[in-house]
Backbone bond lengths (Angstrom), bond angles and torsions (degrees), N, CA, C in turn:
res aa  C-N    CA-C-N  psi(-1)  N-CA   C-N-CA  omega(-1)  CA-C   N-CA-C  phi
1 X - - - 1.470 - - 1.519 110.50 -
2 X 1.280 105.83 27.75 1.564 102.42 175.08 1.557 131.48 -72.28
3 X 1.185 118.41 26.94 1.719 125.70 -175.88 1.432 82.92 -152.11
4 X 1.723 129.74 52.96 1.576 117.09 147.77 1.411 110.80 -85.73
5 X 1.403 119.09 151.36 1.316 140.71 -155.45 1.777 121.14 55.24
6 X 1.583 111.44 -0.34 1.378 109.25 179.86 1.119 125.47 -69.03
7 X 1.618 163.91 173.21 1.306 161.11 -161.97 1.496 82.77 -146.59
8 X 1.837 109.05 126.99 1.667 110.44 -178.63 2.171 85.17 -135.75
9 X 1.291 89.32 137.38 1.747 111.45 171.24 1.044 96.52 -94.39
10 X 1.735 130.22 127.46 1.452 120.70 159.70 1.899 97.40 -129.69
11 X 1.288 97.85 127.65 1.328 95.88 -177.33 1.617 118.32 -98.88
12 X 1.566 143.33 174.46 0.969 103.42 -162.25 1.599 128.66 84.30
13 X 1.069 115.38 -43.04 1.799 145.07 -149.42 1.834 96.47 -73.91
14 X 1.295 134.73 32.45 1.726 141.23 -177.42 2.192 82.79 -101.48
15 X 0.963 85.24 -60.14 1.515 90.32 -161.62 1.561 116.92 -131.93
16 X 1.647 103.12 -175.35 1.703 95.89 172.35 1.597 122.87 64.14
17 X 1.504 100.59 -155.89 1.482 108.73 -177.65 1.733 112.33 -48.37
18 X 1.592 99.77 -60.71 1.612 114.70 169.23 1.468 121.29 -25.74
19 X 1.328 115.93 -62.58 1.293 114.36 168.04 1.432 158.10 -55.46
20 X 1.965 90.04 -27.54 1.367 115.59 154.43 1.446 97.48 -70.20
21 X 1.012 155.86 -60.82 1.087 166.05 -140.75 1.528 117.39 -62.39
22 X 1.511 88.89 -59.46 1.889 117.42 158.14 1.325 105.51 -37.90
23 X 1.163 106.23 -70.58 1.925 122.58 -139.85 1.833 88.01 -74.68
24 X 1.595 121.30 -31.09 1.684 120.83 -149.32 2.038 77.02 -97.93
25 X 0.849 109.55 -38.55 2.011 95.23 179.90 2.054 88.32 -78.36
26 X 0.956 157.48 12.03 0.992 148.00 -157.71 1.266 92.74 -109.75
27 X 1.956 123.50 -62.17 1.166 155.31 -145.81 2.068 75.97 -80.78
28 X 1.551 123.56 -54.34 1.071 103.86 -145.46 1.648 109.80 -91.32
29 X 1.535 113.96 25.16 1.664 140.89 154.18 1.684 99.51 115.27
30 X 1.266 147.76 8.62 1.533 153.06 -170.37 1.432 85.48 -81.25
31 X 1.558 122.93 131.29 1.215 124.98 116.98 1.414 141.53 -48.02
32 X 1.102 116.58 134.69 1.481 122.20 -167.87 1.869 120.61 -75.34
33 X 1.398 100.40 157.59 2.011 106.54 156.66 1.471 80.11 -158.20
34 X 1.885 91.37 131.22 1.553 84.63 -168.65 1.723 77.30 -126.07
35 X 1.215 101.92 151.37 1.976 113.40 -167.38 1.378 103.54 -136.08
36 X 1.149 111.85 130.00 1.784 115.54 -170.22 1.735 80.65 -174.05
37 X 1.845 101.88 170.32 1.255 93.51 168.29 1.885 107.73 -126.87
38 X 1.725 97.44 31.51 1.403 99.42 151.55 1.466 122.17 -93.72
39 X 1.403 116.43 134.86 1.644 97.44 179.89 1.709 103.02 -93.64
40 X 1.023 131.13 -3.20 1.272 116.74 -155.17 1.838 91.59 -116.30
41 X 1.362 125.88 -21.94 1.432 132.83 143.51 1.615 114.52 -39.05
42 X 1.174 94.98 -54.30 1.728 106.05 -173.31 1.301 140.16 -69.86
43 X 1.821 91.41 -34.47 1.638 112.73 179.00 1.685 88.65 -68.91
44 X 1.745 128.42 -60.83 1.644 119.13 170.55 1.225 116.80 -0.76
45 X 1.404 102.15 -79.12 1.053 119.03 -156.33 2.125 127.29 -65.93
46 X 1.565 79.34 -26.67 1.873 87.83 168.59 1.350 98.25 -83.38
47 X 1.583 126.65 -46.19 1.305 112.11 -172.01 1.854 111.42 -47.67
48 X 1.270 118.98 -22.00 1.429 127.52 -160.11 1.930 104.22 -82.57
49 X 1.664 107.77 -38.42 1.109 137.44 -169.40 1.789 99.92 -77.85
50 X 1.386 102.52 -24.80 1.538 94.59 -158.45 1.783 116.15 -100.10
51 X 2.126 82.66 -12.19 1.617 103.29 179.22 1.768 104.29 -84.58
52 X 1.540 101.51 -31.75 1.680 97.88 154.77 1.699 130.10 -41.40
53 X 1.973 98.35 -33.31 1.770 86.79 -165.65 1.282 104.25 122.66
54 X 1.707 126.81 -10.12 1.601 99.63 -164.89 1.487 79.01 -132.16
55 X 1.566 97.04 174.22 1.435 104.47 -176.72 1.130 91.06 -91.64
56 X 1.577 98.08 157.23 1.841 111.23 165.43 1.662 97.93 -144.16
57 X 1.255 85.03 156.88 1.849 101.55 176.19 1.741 109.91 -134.53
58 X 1.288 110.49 167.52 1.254 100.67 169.89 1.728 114.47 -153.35
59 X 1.239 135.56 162.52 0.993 160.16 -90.11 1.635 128.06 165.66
60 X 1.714 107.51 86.14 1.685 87.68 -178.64 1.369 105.50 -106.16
61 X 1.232 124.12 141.64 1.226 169.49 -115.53 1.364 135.95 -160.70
62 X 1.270 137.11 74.93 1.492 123.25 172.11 1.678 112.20 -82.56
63 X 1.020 114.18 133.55 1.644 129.57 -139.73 1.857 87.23 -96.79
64 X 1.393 133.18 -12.76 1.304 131.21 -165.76 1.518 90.84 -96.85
65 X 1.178 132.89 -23.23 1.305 134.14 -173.20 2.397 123.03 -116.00
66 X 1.861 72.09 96.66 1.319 107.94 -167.00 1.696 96.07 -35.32
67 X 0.613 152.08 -64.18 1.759 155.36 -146.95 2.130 95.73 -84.96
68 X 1.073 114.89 -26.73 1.571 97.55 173.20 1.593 100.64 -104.19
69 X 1.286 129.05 0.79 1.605 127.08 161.02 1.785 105.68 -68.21
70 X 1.321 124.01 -36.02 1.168 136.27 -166.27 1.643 110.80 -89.10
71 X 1.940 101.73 -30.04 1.587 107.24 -179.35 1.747 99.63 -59.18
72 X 1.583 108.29 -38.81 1.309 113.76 -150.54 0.931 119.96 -61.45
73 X 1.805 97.91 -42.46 1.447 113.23 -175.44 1.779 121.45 -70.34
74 X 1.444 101.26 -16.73 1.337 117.83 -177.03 1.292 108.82 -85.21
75 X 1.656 110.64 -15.59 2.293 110.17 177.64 1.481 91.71 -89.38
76 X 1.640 119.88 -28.55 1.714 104.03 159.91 1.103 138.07 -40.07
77 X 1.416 123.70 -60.45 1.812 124.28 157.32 1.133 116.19 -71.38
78 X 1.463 143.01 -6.14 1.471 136.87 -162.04 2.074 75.22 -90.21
79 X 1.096 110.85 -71.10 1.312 144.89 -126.41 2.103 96.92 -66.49
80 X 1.681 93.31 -65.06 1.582 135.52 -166.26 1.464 120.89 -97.52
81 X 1.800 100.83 -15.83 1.717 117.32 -166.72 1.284 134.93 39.20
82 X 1.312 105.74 41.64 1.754 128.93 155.82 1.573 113.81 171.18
83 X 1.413 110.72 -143.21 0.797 105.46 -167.50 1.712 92.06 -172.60
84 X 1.889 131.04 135.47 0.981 129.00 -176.95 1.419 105.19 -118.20
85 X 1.132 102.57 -74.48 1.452 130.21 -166.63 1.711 116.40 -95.71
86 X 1.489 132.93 139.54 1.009 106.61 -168.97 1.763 91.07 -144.74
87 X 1.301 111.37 110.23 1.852 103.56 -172.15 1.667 94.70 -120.46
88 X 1.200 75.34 108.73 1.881 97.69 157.69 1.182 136.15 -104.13
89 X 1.637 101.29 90.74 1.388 129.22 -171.30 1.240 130.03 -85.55
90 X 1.509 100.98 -21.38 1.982 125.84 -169.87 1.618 98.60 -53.02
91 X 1.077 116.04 110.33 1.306 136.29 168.68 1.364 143.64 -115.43
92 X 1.419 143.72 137.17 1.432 126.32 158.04 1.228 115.52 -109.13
93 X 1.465 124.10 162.85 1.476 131.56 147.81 1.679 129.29 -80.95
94 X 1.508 113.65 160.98 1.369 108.10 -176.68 1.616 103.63 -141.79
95 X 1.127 115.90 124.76 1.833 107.09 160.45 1.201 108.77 -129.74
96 X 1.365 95.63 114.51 1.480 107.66 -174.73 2.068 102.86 -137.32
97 X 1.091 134.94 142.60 1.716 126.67 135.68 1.179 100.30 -51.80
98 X 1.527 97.57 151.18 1.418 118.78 -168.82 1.887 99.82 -75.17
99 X 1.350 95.87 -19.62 1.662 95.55 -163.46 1.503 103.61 -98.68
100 X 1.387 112.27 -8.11 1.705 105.20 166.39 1.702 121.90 -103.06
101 X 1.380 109.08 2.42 1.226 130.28 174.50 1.644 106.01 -47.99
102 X 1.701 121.18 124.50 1.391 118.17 174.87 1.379 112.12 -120.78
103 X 1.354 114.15 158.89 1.830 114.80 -161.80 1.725 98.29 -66.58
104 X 1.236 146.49 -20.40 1.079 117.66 151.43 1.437 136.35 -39.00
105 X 1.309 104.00 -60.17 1.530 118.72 -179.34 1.096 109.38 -48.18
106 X 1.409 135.15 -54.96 1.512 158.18 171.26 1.515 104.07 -22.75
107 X 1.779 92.76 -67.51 1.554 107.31 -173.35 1.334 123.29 -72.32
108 X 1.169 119.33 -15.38 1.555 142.22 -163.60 1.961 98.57 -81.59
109 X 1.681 82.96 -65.75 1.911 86.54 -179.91 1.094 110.82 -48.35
110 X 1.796 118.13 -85.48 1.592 135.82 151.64 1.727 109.45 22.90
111 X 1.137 97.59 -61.76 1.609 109.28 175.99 1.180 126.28 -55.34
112 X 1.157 113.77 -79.10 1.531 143.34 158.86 1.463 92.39 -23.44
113 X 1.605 109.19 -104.57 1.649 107.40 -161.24 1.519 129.66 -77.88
114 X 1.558 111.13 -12.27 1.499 117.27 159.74 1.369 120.55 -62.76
115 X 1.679 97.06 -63.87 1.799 112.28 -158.24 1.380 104.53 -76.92
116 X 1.573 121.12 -23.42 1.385 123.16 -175.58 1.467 114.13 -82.21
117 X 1.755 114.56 -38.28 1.346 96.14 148.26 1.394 151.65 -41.70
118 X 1.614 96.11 -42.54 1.887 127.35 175.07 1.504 85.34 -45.69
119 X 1.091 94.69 -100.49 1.910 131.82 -175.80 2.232 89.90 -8.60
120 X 1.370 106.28 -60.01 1.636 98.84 -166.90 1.385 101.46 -67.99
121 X 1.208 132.86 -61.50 1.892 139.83 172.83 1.353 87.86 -21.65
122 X 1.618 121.47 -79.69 1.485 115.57 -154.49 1.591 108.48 -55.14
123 X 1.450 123.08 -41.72 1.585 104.07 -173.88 1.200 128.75 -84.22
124 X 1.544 103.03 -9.72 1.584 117.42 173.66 1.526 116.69 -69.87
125 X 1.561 99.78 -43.80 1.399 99.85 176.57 1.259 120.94 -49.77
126 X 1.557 103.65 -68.81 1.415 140.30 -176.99 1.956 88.65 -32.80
127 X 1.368 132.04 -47.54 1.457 133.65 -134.38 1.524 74.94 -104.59
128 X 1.436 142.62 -54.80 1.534 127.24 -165.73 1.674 103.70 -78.20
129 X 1.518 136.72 -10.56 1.038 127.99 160.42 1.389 110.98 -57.61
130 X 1.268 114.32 -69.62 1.260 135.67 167.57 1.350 109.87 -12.57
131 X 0.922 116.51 -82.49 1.709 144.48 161.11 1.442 105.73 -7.14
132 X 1.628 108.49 -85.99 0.757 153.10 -152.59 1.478 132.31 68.53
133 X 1.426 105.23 58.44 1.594 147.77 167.20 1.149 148.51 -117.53
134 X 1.561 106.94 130.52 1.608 108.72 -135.39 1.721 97.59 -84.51
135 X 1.411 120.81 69.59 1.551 133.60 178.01 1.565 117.57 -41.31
136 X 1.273 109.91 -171.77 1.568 116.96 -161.01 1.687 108.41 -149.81
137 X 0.667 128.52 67.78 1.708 144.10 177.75 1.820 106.99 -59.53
138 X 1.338 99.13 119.12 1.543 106.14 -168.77 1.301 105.95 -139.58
139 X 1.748 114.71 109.02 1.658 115.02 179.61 1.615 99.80 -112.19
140 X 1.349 90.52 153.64 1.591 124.62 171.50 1.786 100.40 -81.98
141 X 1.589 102.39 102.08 1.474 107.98 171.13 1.702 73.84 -97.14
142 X 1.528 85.98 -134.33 1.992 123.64 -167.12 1.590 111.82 173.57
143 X 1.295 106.21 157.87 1.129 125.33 169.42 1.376 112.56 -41.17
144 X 1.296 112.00 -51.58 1.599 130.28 149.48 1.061 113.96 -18.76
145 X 1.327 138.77 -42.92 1.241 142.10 -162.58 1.365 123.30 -107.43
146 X 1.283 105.06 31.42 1.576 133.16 -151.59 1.584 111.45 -144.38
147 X 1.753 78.94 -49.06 1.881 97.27 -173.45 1.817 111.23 -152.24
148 X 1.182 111.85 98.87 1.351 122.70 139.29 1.048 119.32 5.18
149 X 1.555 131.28 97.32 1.490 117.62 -157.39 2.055 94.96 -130.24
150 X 1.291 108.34 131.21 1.198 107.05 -172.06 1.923 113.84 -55.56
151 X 1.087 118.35 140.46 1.773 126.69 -176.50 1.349 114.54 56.79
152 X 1.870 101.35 22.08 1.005 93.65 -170.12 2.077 81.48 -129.74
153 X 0.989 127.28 10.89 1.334 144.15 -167.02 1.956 109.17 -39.05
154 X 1.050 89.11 -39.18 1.874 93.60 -155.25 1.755 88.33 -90.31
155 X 1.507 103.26 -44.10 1.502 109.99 -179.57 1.537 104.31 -65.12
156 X 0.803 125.20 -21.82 2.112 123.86 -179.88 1.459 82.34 -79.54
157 X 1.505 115.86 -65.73 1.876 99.34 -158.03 1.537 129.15 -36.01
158 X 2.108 98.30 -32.05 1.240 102.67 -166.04 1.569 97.34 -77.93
159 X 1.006 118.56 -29.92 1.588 121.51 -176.95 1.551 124.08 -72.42
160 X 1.357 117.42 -17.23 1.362 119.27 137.33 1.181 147.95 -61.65
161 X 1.459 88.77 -44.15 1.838 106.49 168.90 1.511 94.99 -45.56
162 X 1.397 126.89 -79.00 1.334 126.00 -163.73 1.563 128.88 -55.19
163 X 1.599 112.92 -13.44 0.842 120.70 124.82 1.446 139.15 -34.06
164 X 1.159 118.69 -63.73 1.527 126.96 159.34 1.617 123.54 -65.92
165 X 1.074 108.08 -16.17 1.592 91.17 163.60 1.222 114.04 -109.96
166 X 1.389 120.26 6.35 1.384 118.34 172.99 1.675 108.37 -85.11
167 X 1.278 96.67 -7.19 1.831 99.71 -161.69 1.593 100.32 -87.31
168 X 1.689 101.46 -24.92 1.534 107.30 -146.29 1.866 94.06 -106.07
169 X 1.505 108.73 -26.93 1.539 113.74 -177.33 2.012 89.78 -72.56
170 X 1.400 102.28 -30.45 2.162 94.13 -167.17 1.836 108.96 -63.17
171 X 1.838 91.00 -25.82 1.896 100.66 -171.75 1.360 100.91 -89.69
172 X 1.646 145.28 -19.85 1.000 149.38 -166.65 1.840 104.56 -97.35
173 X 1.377 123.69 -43.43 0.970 120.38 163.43 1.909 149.07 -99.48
174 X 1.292 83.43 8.93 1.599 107.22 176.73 2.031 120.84 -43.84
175 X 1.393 75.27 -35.63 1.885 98.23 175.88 1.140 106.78 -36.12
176 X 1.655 88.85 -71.03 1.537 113.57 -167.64 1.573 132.65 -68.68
177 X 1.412 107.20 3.58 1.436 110.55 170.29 1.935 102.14 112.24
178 X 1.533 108.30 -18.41 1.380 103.67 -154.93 1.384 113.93 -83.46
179 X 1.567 147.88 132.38 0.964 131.94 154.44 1.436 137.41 -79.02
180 X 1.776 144.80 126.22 1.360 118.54 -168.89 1.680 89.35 -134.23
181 X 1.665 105.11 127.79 1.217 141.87 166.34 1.499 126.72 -105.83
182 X 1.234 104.41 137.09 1.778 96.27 169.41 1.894 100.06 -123.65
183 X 1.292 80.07 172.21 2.071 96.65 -168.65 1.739 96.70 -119.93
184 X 1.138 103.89 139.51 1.623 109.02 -171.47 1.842 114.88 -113.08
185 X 1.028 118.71 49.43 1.386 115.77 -174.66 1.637 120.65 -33.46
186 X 1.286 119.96 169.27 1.333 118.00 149.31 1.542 118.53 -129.96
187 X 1.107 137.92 -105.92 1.544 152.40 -169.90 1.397 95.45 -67.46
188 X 1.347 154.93 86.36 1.308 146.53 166.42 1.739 110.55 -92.12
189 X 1.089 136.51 106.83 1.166 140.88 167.79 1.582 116.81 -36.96
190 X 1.759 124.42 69.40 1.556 127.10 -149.37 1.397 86.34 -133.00
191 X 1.175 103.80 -167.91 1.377 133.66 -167.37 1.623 92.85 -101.16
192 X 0.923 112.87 -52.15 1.661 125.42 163.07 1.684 124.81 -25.68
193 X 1.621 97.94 -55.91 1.345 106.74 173.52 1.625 116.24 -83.90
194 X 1.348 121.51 -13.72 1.113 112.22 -178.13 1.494 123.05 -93.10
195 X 1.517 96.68 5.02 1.620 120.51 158.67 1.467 121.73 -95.38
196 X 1.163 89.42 -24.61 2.003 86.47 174.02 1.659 122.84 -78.72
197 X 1.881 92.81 -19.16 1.356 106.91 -160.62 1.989 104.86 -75.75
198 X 2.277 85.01 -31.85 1.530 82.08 -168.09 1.519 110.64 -94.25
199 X 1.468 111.14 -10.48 1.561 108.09 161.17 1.319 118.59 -76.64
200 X 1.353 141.81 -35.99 1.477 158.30 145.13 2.193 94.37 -21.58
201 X 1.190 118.32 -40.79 1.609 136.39 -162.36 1.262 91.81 -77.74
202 X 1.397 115.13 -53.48 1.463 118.82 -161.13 1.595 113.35 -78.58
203 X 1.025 117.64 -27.00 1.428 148.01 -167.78 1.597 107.92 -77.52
204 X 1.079 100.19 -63.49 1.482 124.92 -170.76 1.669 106.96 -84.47
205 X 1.325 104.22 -41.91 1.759 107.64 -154.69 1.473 121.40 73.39
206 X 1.367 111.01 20.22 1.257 114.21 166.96 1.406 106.38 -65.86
207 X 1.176 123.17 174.78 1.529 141.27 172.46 1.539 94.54 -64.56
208 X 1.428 115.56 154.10 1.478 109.45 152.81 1.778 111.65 -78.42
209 X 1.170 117.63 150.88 1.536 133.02 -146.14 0.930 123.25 45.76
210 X 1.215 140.43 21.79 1.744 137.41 -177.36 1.648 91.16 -89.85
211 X 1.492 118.85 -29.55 1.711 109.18 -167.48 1.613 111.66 -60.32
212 X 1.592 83.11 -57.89 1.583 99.61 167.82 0.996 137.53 -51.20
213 X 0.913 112.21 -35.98 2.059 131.32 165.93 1.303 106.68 -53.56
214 X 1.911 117.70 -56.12 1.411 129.42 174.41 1.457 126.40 -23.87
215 X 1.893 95.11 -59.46 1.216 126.13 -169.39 1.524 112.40 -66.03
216 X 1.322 91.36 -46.32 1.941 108.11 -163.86 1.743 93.54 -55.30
217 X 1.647 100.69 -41.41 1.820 113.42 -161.61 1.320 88.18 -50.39
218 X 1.065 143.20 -39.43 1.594 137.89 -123.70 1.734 83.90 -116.66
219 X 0.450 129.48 -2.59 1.622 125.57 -175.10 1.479 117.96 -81.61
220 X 1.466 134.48 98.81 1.669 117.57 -141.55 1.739 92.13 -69.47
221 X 1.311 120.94 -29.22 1.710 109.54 -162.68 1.926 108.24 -82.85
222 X 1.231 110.93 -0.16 1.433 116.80 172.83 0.963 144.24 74.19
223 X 1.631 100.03 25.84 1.415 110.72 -174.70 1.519 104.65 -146.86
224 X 1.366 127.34 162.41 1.425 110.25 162.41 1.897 104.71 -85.22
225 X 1.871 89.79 177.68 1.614 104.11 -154.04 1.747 90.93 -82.17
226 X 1.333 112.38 159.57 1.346 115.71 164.76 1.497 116.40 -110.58
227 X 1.426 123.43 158.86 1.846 118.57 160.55 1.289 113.54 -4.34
228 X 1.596 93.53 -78.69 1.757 126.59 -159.83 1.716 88.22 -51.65
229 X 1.358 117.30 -60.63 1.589 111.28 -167.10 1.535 130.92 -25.41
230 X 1.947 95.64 -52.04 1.428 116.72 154.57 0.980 135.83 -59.42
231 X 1.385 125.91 -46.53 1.253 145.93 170.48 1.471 104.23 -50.52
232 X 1.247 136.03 -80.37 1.776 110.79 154.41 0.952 128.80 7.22
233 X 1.328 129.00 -81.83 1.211 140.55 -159.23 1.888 104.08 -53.99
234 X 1.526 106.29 -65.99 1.492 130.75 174.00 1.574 111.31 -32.08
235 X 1.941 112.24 -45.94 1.332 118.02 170.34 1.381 113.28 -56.37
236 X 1.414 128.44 -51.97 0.822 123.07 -179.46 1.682 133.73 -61.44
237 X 1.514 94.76 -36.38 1.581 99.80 157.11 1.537 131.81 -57.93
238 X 1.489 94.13 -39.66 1.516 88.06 171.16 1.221 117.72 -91.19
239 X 1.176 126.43 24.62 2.005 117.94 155.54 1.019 121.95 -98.65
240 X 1.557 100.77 -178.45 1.533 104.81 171.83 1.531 103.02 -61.04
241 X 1.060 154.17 -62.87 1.435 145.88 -148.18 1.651 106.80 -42.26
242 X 1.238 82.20 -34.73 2.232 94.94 -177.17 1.372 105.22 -85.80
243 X 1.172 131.83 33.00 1.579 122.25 -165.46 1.741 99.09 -103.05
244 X 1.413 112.52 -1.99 1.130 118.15 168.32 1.900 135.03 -105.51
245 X 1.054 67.69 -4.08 1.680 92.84 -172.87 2.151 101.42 -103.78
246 X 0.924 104.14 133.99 1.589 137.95 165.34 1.505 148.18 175.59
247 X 1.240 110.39 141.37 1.863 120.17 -166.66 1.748 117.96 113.35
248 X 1.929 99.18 -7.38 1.178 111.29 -165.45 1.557 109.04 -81.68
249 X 1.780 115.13 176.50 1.454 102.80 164.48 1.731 84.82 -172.94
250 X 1.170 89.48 92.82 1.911 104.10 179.47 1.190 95.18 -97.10
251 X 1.534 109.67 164.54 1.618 131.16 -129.70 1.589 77.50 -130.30
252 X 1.638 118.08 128.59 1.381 106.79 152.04 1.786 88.35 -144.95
253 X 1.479 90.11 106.29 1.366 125.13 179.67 1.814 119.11 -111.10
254 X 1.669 111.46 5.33 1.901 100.31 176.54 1.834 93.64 85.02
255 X 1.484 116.38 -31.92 1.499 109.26 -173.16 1.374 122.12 100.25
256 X 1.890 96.18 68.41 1.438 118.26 -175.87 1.270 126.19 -114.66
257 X 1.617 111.46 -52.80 0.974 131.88 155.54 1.552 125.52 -103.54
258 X 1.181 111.57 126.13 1.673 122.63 -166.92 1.564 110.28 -93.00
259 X 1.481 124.82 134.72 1.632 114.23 157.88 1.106 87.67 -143.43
């Protein structure tokens, strides 16, 4: 229960990783703002948060568009009356060859998991200055963001990038009390992967699930990753135990990718 009385943003937070994510800072005493741009995903998910004990609110949100990243954060103190923790998880996938890749697609991802990271750093900060509270900034890299993963090219770039602005928001805001971390998943059993698996199908002519199967094989602990798996990791970032740690973005992948 180490984040009782904290206020945690999880964006993303309808389904998937996000939601474990939600519900495991929920379990560990944080009131919720849960941001997705399903409402009927979302209302779930506070109802789930609220049978825990804490309040939750919610918030739809497209995470590429800087001015409703900032509305959100602002129904956080209107709503919850501050703001602690801020995990920006809102993500897409891409399977594309690098050589059939078109500047939509480019710009589309880019958005989503670059600018929506940008966009959350800037209002979180901006909101624990404000405050004047020493907050907890938490991005959704990937394994991806580690390693260059074939048809998966444009989707690794964005996952580096966030890498890089997580490195550069931890040296820019250190002053101020703030810490910023990212979480590196791999194989998560999502809605996510079961789109990569069948565009990866189409692409390849693999079977549908043979990609996934591939991946899971390769995993030294032998299973694919769950919510909760991630969601760990994220708890731990957002406590005190992590109050020493920032710029980082360790990989808890089952044991796929090594650094």
């Amino acid at each position: 229960m180490h984040s009782v009385g904290k206020v945690a943003l999880v964006t993303g937070a309808g389904q998937g990783i996000g939601r474990g994510i939600a519900l495991r800072l929920a379990r560990d005493g944080a009131d919720l703002v849960i941001v997705d741009l399903n409402p009927e995903k979302m209302e779930a998910v506070a109802k789930e948060a609220r049978a825990l004990g804490r309040r939750a609110t919610t918030f739809v949100a497209d995470v590429s568009d800087r001015a409703q990243v900032h509305a959100a954060v602002d129904h956080a103190v209107h709503t919850l009356g501050g703001l602690d923790i801020m995990v920006n998880n809102a993500g897409i996938a891409q399977v594309q060859p690098l050589l059939d890749v078109t500047p939509e697609e480019v710009e589309r991802i880019f958005r989503i998991n670059v600018q929506g990271v940008l966009w959350g750093i800037q209002a979180a900060a901006a909101t624990f200055k404000k405050l004047g509270r020493k907050g907890k900034i938490i991005n959704a890299s990937s394994i991806a963001g580690h390693d260059g993963f074939a048809l998966l090219g444009v989707y690794s770039a964005t996952k580096f990038a966030v890498r890089a602005l997580t490195q550069a928001a931890a040296k820019e805001l250190a002053a101020d009390g703030i810490t910023v971390n990212a979480y590196c998943p791999g194989v998560v059993g999502t809605d996510m992967w079961v789109e990569i698996d069948k565009r990866m199908a189409a692409v390849t002519g693999a079977p549908v699930g043979a990609t996934y199967k591939k991946y899971v094989e390769g995993i030294a602990l032998g299973r694919a990753e769950t919510p909760d798996d991630v969601a760990g990791l994220v708890s731990f970032l957002a406590s005190p135990d992590a109050d020493y740690m920032t710029g980082q973005a360790p990989l808890i992948d089952g044991g796929l990718v090594y650094r």
